[in-house]
C-alpha positions as CSV (number, residue, x, y, z in Angstrom):
1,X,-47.0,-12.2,-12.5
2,X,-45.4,-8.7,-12.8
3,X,-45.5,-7.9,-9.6
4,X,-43.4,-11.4,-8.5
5,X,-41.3,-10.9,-11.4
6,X,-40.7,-7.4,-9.8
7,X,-40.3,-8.6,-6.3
8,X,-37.5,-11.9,-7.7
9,X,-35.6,-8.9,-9.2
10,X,-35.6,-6.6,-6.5
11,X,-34.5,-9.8,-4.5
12,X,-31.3,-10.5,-6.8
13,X,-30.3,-6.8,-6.6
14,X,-30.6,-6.9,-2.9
15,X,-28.4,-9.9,-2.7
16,X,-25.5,-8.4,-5.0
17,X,-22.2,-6.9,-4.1
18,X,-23.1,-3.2,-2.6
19,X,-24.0,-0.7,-4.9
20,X,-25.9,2.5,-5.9
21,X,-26.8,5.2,-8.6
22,X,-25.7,8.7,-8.8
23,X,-26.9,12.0,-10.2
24,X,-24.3,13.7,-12.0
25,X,-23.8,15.8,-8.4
26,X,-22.8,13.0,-7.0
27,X,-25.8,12.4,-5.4
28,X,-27.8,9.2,-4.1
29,X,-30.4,8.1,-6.4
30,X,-30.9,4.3,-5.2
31,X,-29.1,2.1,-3.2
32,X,-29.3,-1.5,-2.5
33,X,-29.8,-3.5,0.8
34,X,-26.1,-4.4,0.5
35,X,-25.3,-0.5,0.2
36,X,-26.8,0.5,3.4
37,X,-25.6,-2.1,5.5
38,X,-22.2,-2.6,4.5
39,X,-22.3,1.6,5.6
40,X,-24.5,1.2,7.9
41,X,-26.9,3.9,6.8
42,X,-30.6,4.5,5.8
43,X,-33.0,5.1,2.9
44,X,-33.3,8.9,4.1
45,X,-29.6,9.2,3.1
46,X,-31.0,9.4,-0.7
47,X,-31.3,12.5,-2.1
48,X,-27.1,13.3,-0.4
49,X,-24.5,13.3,-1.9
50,X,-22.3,10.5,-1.1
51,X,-19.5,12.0,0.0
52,X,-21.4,13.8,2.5
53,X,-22.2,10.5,4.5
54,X,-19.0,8.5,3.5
55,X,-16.4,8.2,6.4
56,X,-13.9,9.4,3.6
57,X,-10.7,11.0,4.0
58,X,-10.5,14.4,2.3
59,X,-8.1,14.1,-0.4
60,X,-9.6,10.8,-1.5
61,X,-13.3,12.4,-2.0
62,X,-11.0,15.0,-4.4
63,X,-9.9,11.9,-6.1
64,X,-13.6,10.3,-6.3
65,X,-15.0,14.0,-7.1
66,X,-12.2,14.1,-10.3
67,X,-12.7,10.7,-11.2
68,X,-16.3,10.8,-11.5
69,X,-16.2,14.1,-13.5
70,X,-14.3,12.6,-16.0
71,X,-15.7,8.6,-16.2
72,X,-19.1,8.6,-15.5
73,X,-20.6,9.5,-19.1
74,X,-17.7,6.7,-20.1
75,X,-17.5,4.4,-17.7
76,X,-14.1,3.2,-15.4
77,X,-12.9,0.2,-13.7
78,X,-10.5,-1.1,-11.1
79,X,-10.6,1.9,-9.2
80,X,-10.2,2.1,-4.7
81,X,-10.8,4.0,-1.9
82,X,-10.8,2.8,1.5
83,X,-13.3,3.4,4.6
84,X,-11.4,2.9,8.2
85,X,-9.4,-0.1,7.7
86,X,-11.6,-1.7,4.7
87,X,-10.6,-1.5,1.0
88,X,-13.0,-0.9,-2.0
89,X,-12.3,-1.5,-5.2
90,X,-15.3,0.4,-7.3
91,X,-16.4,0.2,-11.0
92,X,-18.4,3.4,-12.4
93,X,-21.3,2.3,-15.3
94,X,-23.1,5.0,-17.6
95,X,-26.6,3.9,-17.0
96,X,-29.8,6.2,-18.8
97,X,-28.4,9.7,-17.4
98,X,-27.2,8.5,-14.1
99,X,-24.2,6.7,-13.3
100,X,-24.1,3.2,-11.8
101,X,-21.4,2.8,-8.5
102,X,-20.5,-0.8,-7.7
103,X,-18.3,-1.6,-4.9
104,X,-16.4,-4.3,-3.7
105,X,-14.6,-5.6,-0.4
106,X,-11.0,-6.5,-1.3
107,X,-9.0,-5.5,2.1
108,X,-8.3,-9.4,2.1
109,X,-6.8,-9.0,-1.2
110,X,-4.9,-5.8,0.0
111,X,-3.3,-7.7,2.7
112,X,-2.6,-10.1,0.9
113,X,-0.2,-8.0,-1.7
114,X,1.3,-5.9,1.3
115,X,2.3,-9.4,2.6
116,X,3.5,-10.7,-0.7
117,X,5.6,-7.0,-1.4
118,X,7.0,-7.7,2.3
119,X,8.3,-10.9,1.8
120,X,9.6,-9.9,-1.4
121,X,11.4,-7.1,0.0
122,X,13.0,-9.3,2.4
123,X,14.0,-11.9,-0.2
124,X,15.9,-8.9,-1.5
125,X,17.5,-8.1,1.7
126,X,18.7,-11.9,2.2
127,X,19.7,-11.5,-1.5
128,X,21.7,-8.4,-0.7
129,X,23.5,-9.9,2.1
130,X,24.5,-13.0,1.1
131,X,26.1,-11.3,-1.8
132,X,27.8,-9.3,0.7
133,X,28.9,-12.4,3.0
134,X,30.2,-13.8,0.2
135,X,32.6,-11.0,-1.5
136,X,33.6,-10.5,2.1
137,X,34.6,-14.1,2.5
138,X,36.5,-14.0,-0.6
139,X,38.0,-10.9,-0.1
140,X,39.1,-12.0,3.8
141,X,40.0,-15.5,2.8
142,X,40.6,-16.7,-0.6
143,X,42.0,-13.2,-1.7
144,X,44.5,-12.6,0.9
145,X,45.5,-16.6,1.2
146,X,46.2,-15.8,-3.0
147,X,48.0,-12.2,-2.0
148,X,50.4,-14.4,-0.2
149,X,51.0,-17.0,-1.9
150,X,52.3,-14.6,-4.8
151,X,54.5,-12.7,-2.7
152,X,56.0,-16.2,-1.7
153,X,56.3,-17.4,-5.0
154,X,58.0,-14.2,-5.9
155,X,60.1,-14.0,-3.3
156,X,61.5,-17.4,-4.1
157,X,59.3,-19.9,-1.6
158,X,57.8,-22.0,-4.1
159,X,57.0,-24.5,-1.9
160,X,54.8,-22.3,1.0
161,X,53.8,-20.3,-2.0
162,X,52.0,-23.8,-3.1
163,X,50.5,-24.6,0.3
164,X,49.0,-21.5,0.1
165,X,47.6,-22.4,-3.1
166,X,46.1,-25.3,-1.7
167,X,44.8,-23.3,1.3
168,X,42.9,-21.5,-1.1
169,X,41.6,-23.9,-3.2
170,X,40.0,-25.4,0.0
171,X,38.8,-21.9,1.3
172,X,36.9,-21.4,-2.0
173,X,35.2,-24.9,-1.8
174,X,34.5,-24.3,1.8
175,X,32.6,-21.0,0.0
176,X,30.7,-22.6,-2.8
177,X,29.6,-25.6,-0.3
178,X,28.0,-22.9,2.4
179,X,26.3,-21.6,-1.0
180,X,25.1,-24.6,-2.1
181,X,26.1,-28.0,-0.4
182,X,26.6,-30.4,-3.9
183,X,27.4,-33.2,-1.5
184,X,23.3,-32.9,-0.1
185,X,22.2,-33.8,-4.0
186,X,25.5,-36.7,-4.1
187,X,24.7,-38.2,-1.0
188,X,21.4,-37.5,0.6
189,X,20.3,-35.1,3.6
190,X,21.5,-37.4,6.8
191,X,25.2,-38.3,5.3
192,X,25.5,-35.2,4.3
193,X,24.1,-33.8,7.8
194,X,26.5,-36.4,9.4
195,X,29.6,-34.7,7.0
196,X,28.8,-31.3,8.0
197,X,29.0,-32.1,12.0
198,X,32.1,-33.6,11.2
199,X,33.1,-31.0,10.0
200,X,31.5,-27.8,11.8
201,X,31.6,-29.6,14.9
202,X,34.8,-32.0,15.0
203,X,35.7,-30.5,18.6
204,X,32.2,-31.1,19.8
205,X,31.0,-34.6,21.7
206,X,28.3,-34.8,18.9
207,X,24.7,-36.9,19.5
208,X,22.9,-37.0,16.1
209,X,19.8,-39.0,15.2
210,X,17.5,-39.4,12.6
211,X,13.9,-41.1,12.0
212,X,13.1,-39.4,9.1
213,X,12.1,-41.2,5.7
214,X,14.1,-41.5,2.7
215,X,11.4,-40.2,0.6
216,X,11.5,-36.4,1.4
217,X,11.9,-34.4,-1.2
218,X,14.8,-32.4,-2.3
219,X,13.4,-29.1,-1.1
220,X,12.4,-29.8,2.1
221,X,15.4,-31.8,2.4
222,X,17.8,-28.4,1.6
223,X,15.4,-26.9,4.1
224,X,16.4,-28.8,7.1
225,X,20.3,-29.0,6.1
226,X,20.3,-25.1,5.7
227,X,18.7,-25.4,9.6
228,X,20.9,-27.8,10.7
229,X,23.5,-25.5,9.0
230,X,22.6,-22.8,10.8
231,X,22.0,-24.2,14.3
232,X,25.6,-25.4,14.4
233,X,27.5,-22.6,12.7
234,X,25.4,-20.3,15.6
235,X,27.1,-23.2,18.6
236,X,30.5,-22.6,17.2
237,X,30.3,-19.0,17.2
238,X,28.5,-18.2,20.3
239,X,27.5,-21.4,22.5
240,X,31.1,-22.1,24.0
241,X,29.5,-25.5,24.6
242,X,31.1,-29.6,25.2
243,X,28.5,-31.0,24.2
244,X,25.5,-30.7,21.3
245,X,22.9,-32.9,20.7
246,X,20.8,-33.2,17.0
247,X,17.9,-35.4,16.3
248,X,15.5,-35.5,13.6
249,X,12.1,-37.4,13.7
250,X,9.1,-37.4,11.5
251,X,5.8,-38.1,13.9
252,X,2.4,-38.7,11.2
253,X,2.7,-35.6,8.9
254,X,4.6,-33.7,11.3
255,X,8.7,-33.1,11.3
256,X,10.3,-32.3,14.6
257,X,14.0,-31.1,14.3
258,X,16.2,-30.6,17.7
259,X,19.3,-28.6,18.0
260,X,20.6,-28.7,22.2
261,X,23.9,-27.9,23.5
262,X,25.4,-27.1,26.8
263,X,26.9,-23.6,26.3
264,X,26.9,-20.5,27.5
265,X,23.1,-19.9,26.6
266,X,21.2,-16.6,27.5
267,X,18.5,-14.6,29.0
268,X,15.5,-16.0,26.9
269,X,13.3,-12.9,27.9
270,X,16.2,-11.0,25.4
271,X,14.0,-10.7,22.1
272,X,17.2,-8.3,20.6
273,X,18.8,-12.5,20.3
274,X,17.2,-12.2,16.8
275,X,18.8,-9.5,15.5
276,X,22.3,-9.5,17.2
277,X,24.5,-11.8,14.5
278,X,23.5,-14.8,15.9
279,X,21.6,-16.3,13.0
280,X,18.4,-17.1,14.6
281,X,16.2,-14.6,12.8
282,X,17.1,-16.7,9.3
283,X,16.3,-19.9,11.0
284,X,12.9,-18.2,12.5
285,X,12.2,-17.1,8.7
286,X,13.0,-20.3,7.3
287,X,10.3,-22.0,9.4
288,X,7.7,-19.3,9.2
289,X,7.7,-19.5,5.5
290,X,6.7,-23.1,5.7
291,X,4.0,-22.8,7.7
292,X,6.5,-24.1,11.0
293,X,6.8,-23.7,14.3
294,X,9.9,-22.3,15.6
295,X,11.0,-22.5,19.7
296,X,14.0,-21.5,21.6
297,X,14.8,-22.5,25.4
298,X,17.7,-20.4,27.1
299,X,18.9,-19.7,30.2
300,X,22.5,-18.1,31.2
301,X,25.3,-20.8,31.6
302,X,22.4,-23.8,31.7
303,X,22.5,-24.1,27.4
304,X,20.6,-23.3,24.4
305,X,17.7,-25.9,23.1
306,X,15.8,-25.2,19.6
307,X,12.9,-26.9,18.8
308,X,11.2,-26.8,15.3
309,X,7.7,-28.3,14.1
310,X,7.3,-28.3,10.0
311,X,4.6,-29.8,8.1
312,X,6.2,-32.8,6.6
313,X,4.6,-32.8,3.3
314,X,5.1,-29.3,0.8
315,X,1.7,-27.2,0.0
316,X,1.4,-26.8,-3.5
């Protein structure tokens, strides 16, 4: 009965995350089946040190070295090193005059927060320079139109000095609608789609359709009007185009959005397009942080098509 008792113990250790004892010299006293494979080594490494058969970088065996020196009559968590690409996190446990190392993988959880820092960064960065867009626009726009208007008003023009006034007034709404569109929540995503062609695109021959369902929610609905929004602010700018054609469809779970127009276009092996002003990159991002797929079809003088895929319902 011992000896099974032995044998269903030895079994469990086997099976657990890899780990090992040390001498207070760092060196191997046991090591379980985990141990040696996740390091690929052998049984006739016990007896080493560790460190000795580790592929560890130098300065992080001095870290290990001073970190054991001090925790492992006390004990320590939450500690890492890292082997090639790989990640360990390690825990260090007094145990009857030897000192108990237990490792874990966590490169997936490394990634993981490198991904979440990056994303964060560039939230920052969009943060940044939509601040900027937007004291430049009133700086450009609303503070100049207001610059004039005073100097008319004090020059005696009253009445141009109050055009200008109203010139403003519809500058700054023209701001805090690009910032957020109000009229989205008022009247729902295709009328207010529908007013922002009409006006982004009133010297356009506009084709717009939608399948979608009334049931999206708000979210995803700002989502594809911040799209939209994009697409045609980047025709206006660049596309030189007659004619642009938008159509929005909803196919099982799947959304499918087209933006096409007959413009100017360009060379689709240029991957610089993304960073050059022209407001794809924050469409591109849009999409990839949804999971979506995001597609663009150029050619010089033959017109500009985008094509995006998202999932139609939200992860929660």
């Amino acid at each position: 009965m011992l000896g099974n008792a032995e044998n269903y113990i030895s079994k469990i250790i086997s099976n657990l995350s890899p780990l090992c004892s040390l001498d207070k010299d760092l060196k191997l006293r046991f090591a379980n089946s985990s141990f040696y494979q996740e390091f690929n080594i052998h049984p006739e490494s016990v007896g080493k040190p560790i460190l000795s058969f580790l592929p560890i970088k130098t300065d992080t065996k001095n870290q290990i070295e001073l970190i054991f020196g001090k925790y492992r009559n006390s004990g320590i968590q939450n500690q890492e090193f890292s082997v090639g690409k790989k990640t360990y996190g390690y825990s260090l446990i007094p145990a009857e005059g030897e000192t108990i190392l237990i490792l874990r993988d966590i490169s997936d959880k490394k990634i993981l927060e490198k991904k979440i820092q990056t994303l964060h960064r560039r939230l920052l960065n969009i943060q940044d320079k939509e601040r900027e867009s937007i004291a430049q626009d009133l700086h450009d726009s609303v503070g100049q139109t207001i610059l004039a208007a005073k100097l008319h008003i004090e020059s005696g023009s009253q009445e141009k000095g109050l055009e200008l006034i109203d010139l403003a007034s519809q500058e700054l709404r023209e701001i805090y609608s690009s910032i957020y569109p109000s009229h989205l929540k008022e009247l729902g995503l295709i009328p207010a789609i529908k007013n922002l062609i009409k006006h982004f695109l009133n010297s356009f021959q506009v084709s717009f359709q939608s399948k979608l369902p009334e049931n999206l929610s708000h979210s995803l609905g700002l989502i594809i009007y911040r799209l939209i929004q994009e697409g045609t602010t980047n025709i206006v700018k660049h596309s030189q185009a007659h004619n642009v054609f938008i159509s929005l469809e909803q196919i099982n779970d799947i959304i499918e959005i087209k933006i096409e127009d007959d413009g100017l276009g360009f060379d689709n092996n240029e991957v610089h397009i993304f960073s050059s002003g022209f407001g794809l990159e924050n469409m591109k991002r849009r999409v990839e942080d949804l999971e979506g797929e995001f597609q663009i079809e150029s050619h010089l003088h033959q017109g500009t098509k985008i094509l995006i895929t998202l999932p139609g319902k939200e992860k929660k």
